[in-house]
Residue frames as a rotation matrix with the C-alpha (Angstrom) as fourth column:
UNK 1
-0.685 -0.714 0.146 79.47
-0.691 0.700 0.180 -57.76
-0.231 0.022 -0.973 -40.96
UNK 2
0.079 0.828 -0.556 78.09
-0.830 0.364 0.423 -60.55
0.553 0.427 0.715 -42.68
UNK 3
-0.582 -0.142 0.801 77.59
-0.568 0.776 -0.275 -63.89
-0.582 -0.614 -0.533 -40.29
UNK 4
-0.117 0.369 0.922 77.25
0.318 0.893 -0.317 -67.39
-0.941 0.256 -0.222 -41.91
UNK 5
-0.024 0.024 -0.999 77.82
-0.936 -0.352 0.014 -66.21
-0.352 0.936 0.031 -45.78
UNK 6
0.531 0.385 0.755 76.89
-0.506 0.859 -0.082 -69.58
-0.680 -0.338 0.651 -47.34
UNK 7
0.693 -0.624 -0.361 79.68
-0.317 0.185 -0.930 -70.05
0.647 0.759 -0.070 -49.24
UNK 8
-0.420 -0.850 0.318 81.99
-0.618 0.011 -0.786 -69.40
0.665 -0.526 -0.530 -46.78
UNK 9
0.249 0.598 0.762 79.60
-0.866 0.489 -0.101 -71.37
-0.433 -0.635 0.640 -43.99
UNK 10
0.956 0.205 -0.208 80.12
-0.257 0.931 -0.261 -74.25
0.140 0.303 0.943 -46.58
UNK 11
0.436 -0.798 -0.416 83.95
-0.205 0.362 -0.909 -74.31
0.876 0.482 -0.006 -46.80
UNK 12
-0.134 -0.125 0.983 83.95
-0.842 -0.509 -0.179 -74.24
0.523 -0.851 -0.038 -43.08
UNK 13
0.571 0.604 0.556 81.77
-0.760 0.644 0.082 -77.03
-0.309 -0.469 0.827 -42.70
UNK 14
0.869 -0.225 -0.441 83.71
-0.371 0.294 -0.881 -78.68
0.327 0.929 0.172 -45.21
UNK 15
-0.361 -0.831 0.423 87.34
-0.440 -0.248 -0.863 -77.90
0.822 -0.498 -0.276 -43.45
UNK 16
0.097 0.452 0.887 85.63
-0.992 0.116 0.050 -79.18
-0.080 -0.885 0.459 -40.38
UNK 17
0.922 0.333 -0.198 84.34
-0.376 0.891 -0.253 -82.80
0.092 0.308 0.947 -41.81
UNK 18
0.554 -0.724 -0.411 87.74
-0.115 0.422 -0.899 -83.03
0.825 0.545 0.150 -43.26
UNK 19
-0.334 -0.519 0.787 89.61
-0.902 -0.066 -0.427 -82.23
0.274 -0.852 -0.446 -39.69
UNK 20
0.355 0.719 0.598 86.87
-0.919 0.387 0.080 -84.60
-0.174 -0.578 0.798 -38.30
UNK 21
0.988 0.005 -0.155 87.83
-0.076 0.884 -0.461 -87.72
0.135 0.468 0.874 -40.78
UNK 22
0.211 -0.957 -0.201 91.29
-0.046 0.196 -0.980 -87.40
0.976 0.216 -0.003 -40.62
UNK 23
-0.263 -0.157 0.952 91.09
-0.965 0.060 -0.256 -87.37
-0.017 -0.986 -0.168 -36.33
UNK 24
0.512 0.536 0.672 89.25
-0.707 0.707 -0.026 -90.76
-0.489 -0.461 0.740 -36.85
UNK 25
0.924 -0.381 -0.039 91.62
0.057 0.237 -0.970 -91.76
0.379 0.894 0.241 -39.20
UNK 26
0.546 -0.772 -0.326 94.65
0.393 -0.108 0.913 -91.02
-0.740 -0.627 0.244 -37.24
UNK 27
0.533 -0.319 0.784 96.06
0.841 0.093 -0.533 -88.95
0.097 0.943 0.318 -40.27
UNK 28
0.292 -0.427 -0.856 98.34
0.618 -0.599 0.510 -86.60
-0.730 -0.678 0.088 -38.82
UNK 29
-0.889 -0.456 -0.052 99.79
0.359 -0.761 0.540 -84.94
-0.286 0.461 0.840 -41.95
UNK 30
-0.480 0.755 0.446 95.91
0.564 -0.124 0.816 -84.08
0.672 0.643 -0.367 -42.64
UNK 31
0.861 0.237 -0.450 95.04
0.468 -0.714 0.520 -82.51
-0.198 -0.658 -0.726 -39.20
UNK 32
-0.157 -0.654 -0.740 98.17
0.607 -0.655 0.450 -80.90
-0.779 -0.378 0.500 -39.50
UNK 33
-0.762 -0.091 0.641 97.47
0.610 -0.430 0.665 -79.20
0.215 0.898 0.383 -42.76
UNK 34
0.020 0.853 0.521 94.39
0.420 -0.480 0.770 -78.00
0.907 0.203 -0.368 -41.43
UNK 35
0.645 -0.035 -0.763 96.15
0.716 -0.320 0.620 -76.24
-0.266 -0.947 -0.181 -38.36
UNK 36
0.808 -0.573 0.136 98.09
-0.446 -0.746 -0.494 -72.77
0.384 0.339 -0.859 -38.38
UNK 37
0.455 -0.867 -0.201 101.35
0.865 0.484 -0.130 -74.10
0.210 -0.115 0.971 -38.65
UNK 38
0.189 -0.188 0.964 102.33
-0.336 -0.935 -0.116 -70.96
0.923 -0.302 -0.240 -36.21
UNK 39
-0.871 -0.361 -0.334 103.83
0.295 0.159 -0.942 -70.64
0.393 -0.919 -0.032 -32.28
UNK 40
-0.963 0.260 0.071 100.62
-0.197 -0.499 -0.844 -69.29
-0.184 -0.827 0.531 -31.70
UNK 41
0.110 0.923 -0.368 98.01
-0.356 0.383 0.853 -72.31
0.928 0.037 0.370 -32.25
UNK 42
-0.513 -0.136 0.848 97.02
-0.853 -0.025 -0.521 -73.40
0.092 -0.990 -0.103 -29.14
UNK 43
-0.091 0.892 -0.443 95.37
-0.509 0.340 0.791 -76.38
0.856 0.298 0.423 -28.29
UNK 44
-0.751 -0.209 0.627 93.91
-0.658 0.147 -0.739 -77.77
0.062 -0.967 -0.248 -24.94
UNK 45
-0.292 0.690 -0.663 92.38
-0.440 0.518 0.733 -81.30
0.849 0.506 0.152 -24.60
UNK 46
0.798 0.603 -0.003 90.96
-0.119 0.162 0.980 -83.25
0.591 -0.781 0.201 -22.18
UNK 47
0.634 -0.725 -0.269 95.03
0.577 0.212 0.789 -84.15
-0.515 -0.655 0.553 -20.50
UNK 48
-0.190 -0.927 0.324 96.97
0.936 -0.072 0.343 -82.02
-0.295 0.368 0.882 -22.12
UNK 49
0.809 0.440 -0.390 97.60
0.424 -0.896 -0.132 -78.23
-0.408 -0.059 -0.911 -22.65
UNK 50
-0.081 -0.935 0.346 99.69
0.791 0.151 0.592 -77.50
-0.606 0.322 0.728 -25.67
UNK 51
0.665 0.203 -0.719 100.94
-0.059 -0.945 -0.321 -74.16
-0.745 0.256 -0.616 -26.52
UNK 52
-0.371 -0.490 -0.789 102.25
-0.791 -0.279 0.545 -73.76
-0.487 0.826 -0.284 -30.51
UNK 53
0.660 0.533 -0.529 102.24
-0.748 0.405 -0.526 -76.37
-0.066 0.743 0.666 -33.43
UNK 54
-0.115 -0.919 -0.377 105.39
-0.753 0.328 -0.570 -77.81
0.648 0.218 -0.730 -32.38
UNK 55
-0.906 0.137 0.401 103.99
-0.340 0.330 -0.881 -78.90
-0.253 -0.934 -0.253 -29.11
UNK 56
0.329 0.943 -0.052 100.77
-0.704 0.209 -0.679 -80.17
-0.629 0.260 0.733 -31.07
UNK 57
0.369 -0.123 -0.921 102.60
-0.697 0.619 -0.362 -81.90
0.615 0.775 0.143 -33.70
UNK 58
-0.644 -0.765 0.008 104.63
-0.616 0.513 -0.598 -83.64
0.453 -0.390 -0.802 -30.92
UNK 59
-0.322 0.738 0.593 101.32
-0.885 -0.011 -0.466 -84.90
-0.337 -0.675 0.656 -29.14
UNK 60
0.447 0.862 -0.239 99.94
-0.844 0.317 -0.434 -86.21
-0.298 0.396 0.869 -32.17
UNK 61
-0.048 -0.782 -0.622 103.10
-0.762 0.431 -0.483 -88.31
0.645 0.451 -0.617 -32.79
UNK 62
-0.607 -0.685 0.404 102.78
-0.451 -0.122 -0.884 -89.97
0.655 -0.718 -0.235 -29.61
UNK 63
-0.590 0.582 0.559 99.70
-0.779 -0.227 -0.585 -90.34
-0.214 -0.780 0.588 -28.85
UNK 64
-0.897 -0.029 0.441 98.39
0.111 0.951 0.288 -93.32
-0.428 0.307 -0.850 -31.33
UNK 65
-0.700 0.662 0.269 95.22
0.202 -0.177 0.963 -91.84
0.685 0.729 -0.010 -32.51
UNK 66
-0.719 0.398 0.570 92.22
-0.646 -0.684 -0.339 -90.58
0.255 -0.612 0.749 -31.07
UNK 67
-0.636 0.364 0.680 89.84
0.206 0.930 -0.305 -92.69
-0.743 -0.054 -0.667 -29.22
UNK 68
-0.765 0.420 0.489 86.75
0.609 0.225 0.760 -93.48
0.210 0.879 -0.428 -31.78
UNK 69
-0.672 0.679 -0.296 83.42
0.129 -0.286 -0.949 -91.31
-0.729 -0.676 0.105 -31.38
UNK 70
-0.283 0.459 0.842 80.57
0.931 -0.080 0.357 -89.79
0.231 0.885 -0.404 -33.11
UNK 71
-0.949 0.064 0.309 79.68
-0.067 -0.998 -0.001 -86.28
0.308 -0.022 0.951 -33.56
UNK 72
-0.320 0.868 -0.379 76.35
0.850 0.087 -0.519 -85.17
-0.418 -0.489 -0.766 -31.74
UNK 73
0.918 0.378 -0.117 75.26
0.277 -0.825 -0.493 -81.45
-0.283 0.421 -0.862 -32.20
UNK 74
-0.235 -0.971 -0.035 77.75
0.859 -0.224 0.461 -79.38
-0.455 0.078 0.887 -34.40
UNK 75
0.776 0.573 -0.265 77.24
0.538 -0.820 -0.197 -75.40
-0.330 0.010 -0.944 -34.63
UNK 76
-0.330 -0.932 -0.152 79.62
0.765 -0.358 0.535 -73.59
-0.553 0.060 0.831 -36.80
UNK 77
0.737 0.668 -0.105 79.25
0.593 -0.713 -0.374 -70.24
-0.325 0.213 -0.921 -37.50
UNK 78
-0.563 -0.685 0.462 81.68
0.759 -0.650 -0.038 -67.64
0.326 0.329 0.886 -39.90
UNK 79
0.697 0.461 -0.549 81.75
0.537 -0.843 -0.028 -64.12
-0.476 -0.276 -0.835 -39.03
UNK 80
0.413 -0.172 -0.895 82.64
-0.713 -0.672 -0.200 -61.59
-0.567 0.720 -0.400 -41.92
UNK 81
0.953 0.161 -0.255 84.79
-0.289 0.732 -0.617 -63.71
0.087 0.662 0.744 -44.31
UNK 82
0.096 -0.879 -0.467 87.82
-0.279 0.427 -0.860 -64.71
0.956 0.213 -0.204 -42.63
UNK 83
-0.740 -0.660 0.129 86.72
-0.545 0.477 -0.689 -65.95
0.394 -0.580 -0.713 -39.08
UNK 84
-0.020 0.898 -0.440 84.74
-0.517 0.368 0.773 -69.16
0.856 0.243 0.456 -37.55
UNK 85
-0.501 -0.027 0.865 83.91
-0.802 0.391 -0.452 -71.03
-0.326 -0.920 -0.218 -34.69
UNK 86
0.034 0.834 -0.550 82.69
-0.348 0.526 0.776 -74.71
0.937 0.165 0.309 -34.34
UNK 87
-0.469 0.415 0.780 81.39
-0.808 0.156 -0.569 -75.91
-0.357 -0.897 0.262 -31.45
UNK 88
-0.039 0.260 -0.965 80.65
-0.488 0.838 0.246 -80.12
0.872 0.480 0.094 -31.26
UNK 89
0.304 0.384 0.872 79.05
-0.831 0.554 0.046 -82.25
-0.466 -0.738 0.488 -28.83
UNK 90
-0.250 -0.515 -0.820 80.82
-0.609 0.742 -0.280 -85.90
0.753 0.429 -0.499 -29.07
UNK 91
0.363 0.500 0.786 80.71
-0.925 0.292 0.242 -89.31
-0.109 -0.815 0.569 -28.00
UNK 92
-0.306 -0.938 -0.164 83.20
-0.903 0.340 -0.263 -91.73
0.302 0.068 -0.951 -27.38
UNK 93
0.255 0.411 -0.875 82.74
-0.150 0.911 0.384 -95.57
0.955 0.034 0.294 -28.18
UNK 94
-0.054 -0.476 -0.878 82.04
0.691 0.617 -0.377 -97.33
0.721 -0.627 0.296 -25.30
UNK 95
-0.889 -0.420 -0.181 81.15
0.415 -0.574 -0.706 -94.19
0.193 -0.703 0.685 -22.87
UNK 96
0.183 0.965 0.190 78.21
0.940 -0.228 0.254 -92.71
0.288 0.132 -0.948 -21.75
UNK 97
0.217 -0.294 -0.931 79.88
0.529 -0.766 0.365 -89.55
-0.820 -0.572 -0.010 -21.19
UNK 98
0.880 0.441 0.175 79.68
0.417 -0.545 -0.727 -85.91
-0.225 0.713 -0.664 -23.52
UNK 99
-0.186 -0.960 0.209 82.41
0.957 -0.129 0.258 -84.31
-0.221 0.249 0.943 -25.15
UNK 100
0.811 0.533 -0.239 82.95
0.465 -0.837 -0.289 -80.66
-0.355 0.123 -0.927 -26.10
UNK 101
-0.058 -0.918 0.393 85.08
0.885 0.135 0.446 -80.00
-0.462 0.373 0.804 -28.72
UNK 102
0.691 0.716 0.099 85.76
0.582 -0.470 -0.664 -76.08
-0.428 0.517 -0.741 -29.95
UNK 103
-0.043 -0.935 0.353 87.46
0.851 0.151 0.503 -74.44
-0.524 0.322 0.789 -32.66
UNK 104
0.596 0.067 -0.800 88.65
-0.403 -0.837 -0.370 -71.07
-0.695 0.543 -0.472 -34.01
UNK 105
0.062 -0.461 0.885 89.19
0.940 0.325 0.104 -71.24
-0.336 0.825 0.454 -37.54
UNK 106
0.460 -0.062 -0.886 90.56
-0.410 -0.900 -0.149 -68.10
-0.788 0.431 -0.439 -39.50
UNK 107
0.924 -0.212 0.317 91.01
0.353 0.160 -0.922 -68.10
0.145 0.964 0.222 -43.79
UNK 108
0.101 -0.933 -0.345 94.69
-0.076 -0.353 0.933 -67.77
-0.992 -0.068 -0.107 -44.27
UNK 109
0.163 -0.086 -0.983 95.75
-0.983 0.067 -0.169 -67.42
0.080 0.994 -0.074 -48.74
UNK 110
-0.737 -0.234 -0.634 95.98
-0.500 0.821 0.277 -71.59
0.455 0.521 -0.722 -47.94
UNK 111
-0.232 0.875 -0.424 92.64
-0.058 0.423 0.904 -71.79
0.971 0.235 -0.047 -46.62
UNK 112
0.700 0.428 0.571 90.67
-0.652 0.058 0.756 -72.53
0.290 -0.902 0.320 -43.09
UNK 113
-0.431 -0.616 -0.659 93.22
0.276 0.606 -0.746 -73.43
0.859 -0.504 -0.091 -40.22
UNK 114
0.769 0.543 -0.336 92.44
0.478 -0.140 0.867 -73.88
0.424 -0.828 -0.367 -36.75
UNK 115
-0.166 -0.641 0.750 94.31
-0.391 -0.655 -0.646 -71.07
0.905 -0.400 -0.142 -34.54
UNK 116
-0.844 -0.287 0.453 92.69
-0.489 0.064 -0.870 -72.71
0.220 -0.956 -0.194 -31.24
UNK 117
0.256 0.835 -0.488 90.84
-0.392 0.551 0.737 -75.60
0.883 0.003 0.469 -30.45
UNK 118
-0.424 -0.181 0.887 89.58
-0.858 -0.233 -0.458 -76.89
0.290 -0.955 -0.056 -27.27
UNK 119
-0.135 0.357 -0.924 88.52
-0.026 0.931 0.364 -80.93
0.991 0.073 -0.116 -25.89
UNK 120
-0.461 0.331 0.823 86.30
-0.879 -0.299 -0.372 -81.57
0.123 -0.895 0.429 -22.76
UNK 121
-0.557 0.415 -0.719 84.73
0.309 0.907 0.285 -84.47
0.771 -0.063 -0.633 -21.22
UNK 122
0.239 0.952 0.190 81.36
-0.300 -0.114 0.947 -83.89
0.924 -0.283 0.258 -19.34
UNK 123
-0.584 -0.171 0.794 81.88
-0.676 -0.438 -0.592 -84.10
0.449 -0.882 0.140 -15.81
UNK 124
-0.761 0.583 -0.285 79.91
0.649 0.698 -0.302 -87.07
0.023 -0.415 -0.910 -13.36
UNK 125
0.395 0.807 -0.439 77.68
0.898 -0.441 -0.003 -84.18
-0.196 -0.392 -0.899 -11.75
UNK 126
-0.142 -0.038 0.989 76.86
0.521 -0.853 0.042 -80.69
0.842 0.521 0.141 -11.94
């Protein structure tokens, strides 16, 4: 198996960015395009724990946009040529507290969708 082909590593990174801008953007029909539009995307953020795309789209309707942040470290890796992980360290205006944001992405014939993505906020203490 090949890990991190740099093609595919790019359209990932790519698909990412784009997920990324459209979250800061509040552009719902753009994150949604770049979710599997399946009963079985999952997605579990920092209040909320939402199983399908129905129960994601409904969130995002609702919710008014995400707060603002910036990306910190971001590690995405493809393994063979149709799945990927990223993995992002964030940081929300106004907070001195880390995020941890992580996503499986798998090529479908209409391109990288996330199948399951996960949002954390750093803890006070360890």
């Amino acid at each position: 198996m090949t890990i991190n082909d740099p093609a595919l590593l790019a359209e990932v990174t790519a698909a990412f960015h784009a997920y990324e801008a459209a979250l800061m953007a509040d552009d719902v029909p753009a994150m949604d395009l770049l979710f599997h539009d399946a009963p079985t995307t999952n997605r579990f953020g920092v209040g909320e724990v939402l199983y399908g795309i129905d129960a994601i789209r409904e969130f995002r309707k609702g919710r008014g946009g995400s707060p603002q942040r910036r990306l910190g470290r971001v590690v995405i890796t493809v393994y063979g040529d149709a799945f990927a992980t990223a993995d992002a360290e964030f940081f929300r205006e106004n907070s001195t507290r880390r995020g941890r944001q992580s996503q499986s992405w798998v090529r479908f014939a209409d391109g990288w969708k996330v199948v399951s993505a996960h949002v954390s906020l750093e803890g006070d203490s360890h």
